[in-house]
DOVO-389089 format. One record per residue (C-alpha): residue in three letters; residue number from 1; x, y, z. Coordinates in pm, 1 decimal, always signed. Example, Ala and Ser with C-alpha at 12.3 -4.5 7.8 and 13.67 -1.06 7.14 Angstrom:
// DOVO-389089
R, aa, i, c1, c2, c3
R, Ala, 1, +1230.0, -450.0, +780.0
R, Ser, 2, +1367.0, -106.0, +714.0
//
This chain:
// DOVO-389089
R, aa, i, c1, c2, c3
R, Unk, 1, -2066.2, +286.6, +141.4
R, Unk, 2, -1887.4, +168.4, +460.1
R, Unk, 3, -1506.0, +57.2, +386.0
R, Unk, 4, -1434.0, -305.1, +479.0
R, Unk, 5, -1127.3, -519.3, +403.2
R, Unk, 6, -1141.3, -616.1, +47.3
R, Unk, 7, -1047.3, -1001.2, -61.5
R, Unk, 8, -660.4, -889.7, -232.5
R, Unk, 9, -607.2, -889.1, -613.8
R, Unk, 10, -236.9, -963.9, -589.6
R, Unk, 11, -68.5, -851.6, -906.1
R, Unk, 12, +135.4, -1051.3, -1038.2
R, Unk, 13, +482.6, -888.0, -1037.4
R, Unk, 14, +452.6, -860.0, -604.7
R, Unk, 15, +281.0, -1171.3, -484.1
R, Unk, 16, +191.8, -1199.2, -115.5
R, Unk, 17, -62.5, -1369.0, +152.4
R, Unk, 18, -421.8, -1258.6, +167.1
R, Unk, 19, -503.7, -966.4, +384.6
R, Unk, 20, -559.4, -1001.2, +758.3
R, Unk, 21, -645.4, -741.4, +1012.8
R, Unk, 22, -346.1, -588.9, +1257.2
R, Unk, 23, -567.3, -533.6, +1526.2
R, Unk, 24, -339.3, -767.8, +1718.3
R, Unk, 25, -81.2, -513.5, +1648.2
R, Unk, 26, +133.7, -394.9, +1976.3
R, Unk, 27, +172.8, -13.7, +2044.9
R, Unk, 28, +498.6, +122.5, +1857.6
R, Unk, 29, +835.4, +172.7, +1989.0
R, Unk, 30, +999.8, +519.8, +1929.4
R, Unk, 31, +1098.5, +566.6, +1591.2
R, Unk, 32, +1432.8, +745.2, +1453.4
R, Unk, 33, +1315.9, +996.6, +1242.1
R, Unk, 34, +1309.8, +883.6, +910.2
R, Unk, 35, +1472.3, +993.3, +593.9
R, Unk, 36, +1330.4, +1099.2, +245.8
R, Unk, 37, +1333.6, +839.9, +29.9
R, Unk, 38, +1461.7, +849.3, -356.3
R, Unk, 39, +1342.5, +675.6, -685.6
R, Unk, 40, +1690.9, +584.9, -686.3
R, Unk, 41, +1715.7, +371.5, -382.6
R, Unk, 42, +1482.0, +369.0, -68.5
R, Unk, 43, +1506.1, +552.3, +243.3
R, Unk, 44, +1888.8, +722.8, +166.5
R, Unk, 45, +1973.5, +1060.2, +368.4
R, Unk, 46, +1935.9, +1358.9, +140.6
R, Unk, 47, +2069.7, +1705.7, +206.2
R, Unk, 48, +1816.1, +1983.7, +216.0
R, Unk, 49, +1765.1, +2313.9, +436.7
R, Unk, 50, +1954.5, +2363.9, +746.9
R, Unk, 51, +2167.0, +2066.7, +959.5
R, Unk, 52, +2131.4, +1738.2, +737.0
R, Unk, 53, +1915.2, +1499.0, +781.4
R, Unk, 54, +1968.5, +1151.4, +975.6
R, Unk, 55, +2017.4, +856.7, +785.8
R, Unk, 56, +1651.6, +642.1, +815.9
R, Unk, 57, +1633.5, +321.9, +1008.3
R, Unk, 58, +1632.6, -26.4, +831.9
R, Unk, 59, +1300.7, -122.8, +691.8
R, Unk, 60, +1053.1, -326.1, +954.8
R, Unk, 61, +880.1, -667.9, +829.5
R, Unk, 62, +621.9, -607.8, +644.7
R, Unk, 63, +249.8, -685.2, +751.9
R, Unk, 64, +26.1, -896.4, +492.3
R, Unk, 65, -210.3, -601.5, +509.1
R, Unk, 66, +17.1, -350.4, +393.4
R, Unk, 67, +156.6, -579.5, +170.6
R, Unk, 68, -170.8, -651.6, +25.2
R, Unk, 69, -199.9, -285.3, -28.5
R, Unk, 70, +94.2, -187.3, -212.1
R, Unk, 71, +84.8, -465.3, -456.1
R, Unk, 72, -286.2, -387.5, -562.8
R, Unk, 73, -137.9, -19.5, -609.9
R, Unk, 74, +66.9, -159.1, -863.1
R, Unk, 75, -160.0, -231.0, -1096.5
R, Unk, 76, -278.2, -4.7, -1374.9
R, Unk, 77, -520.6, +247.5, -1319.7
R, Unk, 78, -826.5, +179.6, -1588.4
R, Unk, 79, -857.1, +474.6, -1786.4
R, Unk, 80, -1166.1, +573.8, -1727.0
R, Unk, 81, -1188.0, +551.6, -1349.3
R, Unk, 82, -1310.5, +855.8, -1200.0
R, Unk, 83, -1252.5, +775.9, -811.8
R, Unk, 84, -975.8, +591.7, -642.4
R, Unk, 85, -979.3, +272.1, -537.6
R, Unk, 86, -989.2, +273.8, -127.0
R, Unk, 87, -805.4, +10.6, +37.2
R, Unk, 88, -864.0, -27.0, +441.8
R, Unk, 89, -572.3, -147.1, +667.3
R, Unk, 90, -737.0, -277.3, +1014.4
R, Unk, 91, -491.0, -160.0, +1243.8
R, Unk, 92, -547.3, -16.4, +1678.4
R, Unk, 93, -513.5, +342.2, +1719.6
R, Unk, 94, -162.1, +308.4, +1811.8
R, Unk, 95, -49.2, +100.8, +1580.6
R, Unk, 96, -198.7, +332.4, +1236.5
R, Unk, 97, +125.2, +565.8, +1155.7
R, Unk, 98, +328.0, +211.7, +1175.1
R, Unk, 99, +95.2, +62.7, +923.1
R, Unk, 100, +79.3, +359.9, +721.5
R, Unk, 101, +480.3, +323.7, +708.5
R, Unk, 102, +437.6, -23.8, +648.4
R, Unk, 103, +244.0, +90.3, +354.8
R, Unk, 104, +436.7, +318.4, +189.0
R, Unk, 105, +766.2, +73.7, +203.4
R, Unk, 106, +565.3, -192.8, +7.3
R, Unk, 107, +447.0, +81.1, -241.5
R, Unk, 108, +835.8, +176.8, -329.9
R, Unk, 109, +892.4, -217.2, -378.9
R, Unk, 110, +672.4, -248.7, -592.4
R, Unk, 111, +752.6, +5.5, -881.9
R, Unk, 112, +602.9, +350.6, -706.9
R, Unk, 113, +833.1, +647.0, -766.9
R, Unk, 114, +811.1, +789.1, -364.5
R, Unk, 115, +698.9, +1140.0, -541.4
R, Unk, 116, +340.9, +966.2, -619.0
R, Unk, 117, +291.8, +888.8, -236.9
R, Unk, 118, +129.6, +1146.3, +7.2
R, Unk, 119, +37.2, +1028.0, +337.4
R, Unk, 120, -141.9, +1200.4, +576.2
R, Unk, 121, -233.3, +1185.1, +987.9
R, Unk, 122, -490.4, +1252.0, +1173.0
R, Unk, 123, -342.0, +1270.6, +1471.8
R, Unk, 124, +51.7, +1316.0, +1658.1
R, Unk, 125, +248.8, +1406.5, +1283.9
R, Unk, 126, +460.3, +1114.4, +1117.1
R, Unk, 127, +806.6, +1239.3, +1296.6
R, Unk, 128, +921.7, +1291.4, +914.4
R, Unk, 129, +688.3, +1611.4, +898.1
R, Unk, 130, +783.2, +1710.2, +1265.6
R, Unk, 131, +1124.5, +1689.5, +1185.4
R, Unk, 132, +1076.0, +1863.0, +836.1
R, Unk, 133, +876.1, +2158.6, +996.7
R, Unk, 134, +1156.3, +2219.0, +1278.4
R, Unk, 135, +1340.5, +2380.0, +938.7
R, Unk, 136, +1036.5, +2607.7, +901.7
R, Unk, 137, +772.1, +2606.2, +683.7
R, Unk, 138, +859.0, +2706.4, +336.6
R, Unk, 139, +1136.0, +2461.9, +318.2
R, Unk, 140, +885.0, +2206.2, +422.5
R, Unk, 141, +655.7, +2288.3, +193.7
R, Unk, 142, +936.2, +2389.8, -88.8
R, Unk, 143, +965.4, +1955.8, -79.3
R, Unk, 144, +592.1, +1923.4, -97.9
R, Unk, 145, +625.1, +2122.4, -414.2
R, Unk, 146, +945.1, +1932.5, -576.1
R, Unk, 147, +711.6, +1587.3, -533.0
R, Unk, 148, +1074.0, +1411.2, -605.0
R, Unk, 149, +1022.3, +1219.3, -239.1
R, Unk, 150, +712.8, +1053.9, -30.4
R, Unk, 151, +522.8, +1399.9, +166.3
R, Unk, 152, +392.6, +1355.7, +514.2
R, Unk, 153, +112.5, +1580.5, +621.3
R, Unk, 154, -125.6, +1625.1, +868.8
R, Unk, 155, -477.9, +1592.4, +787.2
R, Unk, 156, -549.7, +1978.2, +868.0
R, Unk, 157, -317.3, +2045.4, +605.9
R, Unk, 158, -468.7, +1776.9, +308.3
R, Unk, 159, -639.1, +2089.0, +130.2
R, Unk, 160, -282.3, +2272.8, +65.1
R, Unk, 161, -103.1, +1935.5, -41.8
R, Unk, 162, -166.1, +1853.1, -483.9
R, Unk, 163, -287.6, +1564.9, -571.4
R, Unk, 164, -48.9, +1201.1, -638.2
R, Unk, 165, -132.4, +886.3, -741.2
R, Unk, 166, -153.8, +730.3, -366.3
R, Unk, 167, -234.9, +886.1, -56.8
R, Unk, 168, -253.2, +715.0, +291.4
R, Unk, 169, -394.4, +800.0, +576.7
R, Unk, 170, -320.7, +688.7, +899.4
R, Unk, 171, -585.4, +752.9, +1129.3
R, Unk, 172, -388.4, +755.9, +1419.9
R, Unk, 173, -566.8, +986.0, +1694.4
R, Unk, 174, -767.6, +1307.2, +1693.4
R, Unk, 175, -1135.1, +1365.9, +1713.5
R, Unk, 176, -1442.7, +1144.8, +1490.5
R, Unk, 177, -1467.2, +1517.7, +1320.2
R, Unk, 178, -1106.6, +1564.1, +1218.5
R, Unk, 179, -1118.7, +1181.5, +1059.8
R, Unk, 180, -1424.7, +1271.0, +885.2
R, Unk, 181, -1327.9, +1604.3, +743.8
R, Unk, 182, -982.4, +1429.5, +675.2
R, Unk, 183, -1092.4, +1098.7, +446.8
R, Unk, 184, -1304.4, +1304.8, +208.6
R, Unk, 185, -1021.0, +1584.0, +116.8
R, Unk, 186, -741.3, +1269.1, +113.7
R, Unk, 187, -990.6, +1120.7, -150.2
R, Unk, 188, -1018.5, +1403.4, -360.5
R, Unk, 189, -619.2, +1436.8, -352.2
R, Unk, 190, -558.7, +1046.2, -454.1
R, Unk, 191, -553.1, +1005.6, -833.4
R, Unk, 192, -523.5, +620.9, -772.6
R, Unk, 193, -530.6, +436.9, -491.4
R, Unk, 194, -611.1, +574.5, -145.6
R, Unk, 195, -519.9, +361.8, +120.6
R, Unk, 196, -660.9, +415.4, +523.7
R, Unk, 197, -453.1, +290.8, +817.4
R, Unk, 198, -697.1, +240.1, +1122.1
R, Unk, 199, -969.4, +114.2, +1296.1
R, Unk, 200, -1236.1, -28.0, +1060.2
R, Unk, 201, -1521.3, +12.0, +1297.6
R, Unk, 202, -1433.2, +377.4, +1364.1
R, Unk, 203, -1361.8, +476.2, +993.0
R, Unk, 204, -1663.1, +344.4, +925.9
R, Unk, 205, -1860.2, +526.8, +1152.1
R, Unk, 206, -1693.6, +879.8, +1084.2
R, Unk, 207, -1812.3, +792.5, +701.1
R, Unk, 208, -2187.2, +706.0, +777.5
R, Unk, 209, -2284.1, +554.1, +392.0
R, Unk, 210, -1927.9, +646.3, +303.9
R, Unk, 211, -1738.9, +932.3, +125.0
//
């Protein structure tokens, strides 16, 4: 079936507003590339192959959309649920790795250790993985493996990545046949919760009667 914005079950330890689209969403400005995160305390520098890593930048405001998200992510997962639940965030082209960030900073305030977060991108890489990769890739994917921090991954690379509890996808360029190769392999990798970042008319047309 097609995904459309659901009506928000906030829980009750991360209230927020009711979800409205972010189509109205302006284009992003350059990011810093961003930092792993810890369980310990979000978004710190931590040392890992080659130069270190910059310090990420402060946290941006938070959308009701994401934040609608991340607290229904909080809730427990029924124990006898065999697919994730799929959460859409309406958000332009341009403005999908930005909600997708959005995302995941709502998902670490609200109890998620950043190891059970994968998010992947259909289009130009989160700068996180770009910078990451510059280090090579067994080092990249040596981090991948420790699943002590939040992963970024492009969609090409969903089948290699394990499963977590959350995955987002921001659907953030590339073709119709990347997205629609790309949702079904995210959905297979998200234990709980998989959240898309994008264009609701778009995802639902890559999906035809859905995944």
């Amino acid at each position: 079936m097609p995904l459309i914005p659901e009506e928000p079950q906030i829980h009750e330890s991360a209230q927020g507003p009711r979800a409205t689209p972010a189509a109205g969403r302006t284009a992003p400005t350059p990011r810093p590339v961003p930092g792993p995160r810890s369980a310990a305390a979000p978004r710190p520098g931590r040392p890992g192959p080659g130069p270190a890593r910059p310090a990420a930048p402060a946290q941006r405001t938070h959308t009701p959309a994401a934040q609608t998200a991340a607290a229904q992510s909080a809730a427990p997962r029924p124990e006898n649920r065999s697919v994730p639940q799929i959460q859409l965030i309406p958000a332009p082209v341009e403005g999908a790795l930005d909600a997708a960030d959005e995302a995941v900073d709502l998902l670490l305030d609200s109890g998620r250790a950043p190891g059970d977060v994968l998010v992947l991108t259909t289009g130009e890489p989160h700068p996180w993985a770009a910078h990451e990769l510059s280090f090579g890739e067994p080092a990249y994917w040596a981090q991948h493996d420790a699943r002590d921090d939040v992963f970024y991954a492009d969609a090409a690379s969903a089948s290699r990545a394990s499963a977590r509890p959350v995955v987002v996808v921001a659907v953030n360029g590339g073709s119709d046949e990347v997205a629609a190769r790309a949702l079904p392999v995210a959905m297979s990798r998200a234990d709980a919760l998989l959240i898309v970042c994008g264009d609701p008319q778009r995802i639902n047309a890559v999906l035809g009667a859905g995944i």
